[in-house]
C-alpha positions as CSV (number, residue, x, y, z in Angstrom):
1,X,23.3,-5.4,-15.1
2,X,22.6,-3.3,-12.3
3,X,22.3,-4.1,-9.0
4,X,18.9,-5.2,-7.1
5,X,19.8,-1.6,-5.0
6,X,21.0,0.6,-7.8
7,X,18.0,-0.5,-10.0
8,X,16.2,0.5,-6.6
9,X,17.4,3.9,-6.0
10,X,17.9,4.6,-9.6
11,X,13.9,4.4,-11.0
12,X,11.3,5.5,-8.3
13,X,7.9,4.6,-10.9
14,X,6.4,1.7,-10.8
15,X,3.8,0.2,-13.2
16,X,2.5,-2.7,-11.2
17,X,0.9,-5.4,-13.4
18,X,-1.7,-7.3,-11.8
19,X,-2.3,-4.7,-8.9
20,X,-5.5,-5.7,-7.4
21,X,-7.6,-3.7,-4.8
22,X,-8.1,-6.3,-2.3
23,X,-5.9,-5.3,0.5
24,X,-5.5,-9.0,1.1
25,X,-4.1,-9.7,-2.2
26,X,0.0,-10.1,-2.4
27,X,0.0,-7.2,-5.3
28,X,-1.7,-4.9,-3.1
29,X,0.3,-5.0,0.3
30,X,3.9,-4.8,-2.2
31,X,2.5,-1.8,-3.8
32,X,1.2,-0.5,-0.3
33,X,4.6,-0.7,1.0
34,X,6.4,0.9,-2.2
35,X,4.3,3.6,-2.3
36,X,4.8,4.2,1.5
37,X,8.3,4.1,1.0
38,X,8.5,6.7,-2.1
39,X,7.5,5.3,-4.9
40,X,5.2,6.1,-7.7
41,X,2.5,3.3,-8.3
42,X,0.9,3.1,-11.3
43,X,-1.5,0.6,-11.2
44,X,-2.5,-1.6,-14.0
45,X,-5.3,-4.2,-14.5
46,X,-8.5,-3.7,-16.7
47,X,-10.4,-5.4,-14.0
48,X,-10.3,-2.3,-12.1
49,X,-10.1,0.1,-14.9
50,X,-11.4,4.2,-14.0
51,X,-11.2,3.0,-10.4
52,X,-8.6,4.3,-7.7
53,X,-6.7,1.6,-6.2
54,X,-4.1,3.3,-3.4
55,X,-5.5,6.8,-4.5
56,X,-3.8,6.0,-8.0
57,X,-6.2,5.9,-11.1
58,X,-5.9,2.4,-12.5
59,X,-5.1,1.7,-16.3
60,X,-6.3,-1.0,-18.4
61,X,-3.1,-1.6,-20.0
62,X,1.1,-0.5,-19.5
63,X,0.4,1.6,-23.4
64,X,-2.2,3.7,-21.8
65,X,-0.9,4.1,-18.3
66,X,2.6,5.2,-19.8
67,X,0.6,7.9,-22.3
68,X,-1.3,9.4,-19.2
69,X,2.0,9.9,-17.4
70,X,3.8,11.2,-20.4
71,X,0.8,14.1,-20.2
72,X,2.7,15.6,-17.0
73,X,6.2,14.6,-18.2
74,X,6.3,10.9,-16.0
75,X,7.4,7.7,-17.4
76,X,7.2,4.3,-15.9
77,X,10.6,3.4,-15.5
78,X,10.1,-0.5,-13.7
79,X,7.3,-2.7,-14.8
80,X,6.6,-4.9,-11.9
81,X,4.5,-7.8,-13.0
82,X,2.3,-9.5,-10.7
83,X,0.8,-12.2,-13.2
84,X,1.6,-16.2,-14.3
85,X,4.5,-16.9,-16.0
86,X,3.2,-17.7,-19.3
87,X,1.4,-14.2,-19.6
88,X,4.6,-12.1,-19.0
89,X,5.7,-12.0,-22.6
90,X,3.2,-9.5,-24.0
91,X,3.5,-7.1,-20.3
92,X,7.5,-7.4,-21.9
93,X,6.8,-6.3,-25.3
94,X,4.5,-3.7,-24.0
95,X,7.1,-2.8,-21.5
96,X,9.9,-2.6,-24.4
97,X,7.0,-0.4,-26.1
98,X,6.9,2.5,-23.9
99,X,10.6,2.2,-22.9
100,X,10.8,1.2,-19.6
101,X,14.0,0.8,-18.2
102,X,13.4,-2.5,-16.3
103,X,11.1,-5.4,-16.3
104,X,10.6,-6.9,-12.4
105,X,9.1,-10.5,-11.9
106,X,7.8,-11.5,-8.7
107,X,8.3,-14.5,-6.8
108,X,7.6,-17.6,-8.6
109,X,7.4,-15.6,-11.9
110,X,10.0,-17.7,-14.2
111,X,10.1,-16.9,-18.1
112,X,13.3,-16.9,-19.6
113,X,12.2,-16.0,-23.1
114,X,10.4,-12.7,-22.1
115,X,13.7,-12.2,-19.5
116,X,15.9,-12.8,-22.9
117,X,13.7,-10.4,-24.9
118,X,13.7,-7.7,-22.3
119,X,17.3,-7.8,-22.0
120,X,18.0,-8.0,-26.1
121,X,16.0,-4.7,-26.1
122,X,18.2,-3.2,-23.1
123,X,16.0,-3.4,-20.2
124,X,17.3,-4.7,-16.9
125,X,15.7,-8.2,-15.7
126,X,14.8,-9.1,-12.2
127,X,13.2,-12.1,-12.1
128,X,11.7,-14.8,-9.0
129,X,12.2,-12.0,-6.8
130,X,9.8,-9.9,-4.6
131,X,10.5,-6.0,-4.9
132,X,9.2,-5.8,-1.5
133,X,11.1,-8.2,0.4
134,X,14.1,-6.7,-1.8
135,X,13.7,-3.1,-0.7
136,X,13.6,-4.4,2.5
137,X,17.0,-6.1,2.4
138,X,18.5,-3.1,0.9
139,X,20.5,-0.7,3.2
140,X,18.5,2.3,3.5
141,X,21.4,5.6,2.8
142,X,20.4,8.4,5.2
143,X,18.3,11.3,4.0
144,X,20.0,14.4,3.2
């Protein structure tokens, strides 16, 4: 597996699962910050669907996000998932689906069977972490 900072550096777009548009909401100020720092957010929730959350259009689901990047040659490359343990195994196969590269769970999000699936199918596994609070640790190289 890669490291926390390679995986990092490596994929710059972000499907964020869960993203909500309250700026008070955890998902939110992560995806804030990520974005600030680079990043491509896609957000996903069908709570929010056809609404702009971070000036991003937000998708109902990770299949239909990943076909509306594909129409200008993007694809989602780490599926962060902001959502209970027990629903991460269909954001997993979904993620396997439109072959991401990694599967991210945040803080708190435990689920060793979707980990073990994502990682039979090739994808990289970070899990009980927040990317934030990762980024953040990571030494920053200097721009070029």
């Amino acid at each position: 597996m890669s490291s926390i900072p390679e995986l990092l550096s490596r994929y710059r777009t972000i499907a964020v699962v869960g993203l909500s548009a309250s700026p008070e909401r955890p998902s939110h100020g992560v995806a804030k910050y990520l974005q600030a720092h680079g990043y491509r957010i896609v957000p996903v929730n069908p709570s929010y669907t056809g609404t702009l959350i971070l000036g991003e259009p937000c998708f109902p689901t990770l299949a239909e996000a990943s076909e509306a990047l594909q129409a200008s040659g993007e694809k989602i490359e780490i599926v962060d998932c902001f959502r209970k343990a027990t629903e991460v195994a269909p954001i997993v196969r979904d993620a396997i689906a439109i072959g991401a590269k990694c599967v991210w769970m945040q803080l708190g999000v435990v689920n060793e069977q979707a980990a073990a699936a994502a990682r039979n199918a090739g994808l990289e596994v970070v899990m009980d972490r927040c990317i934030k609070i990762e980024h953040q640790a990571t030494p920053q190289r200097p721009e070029k």
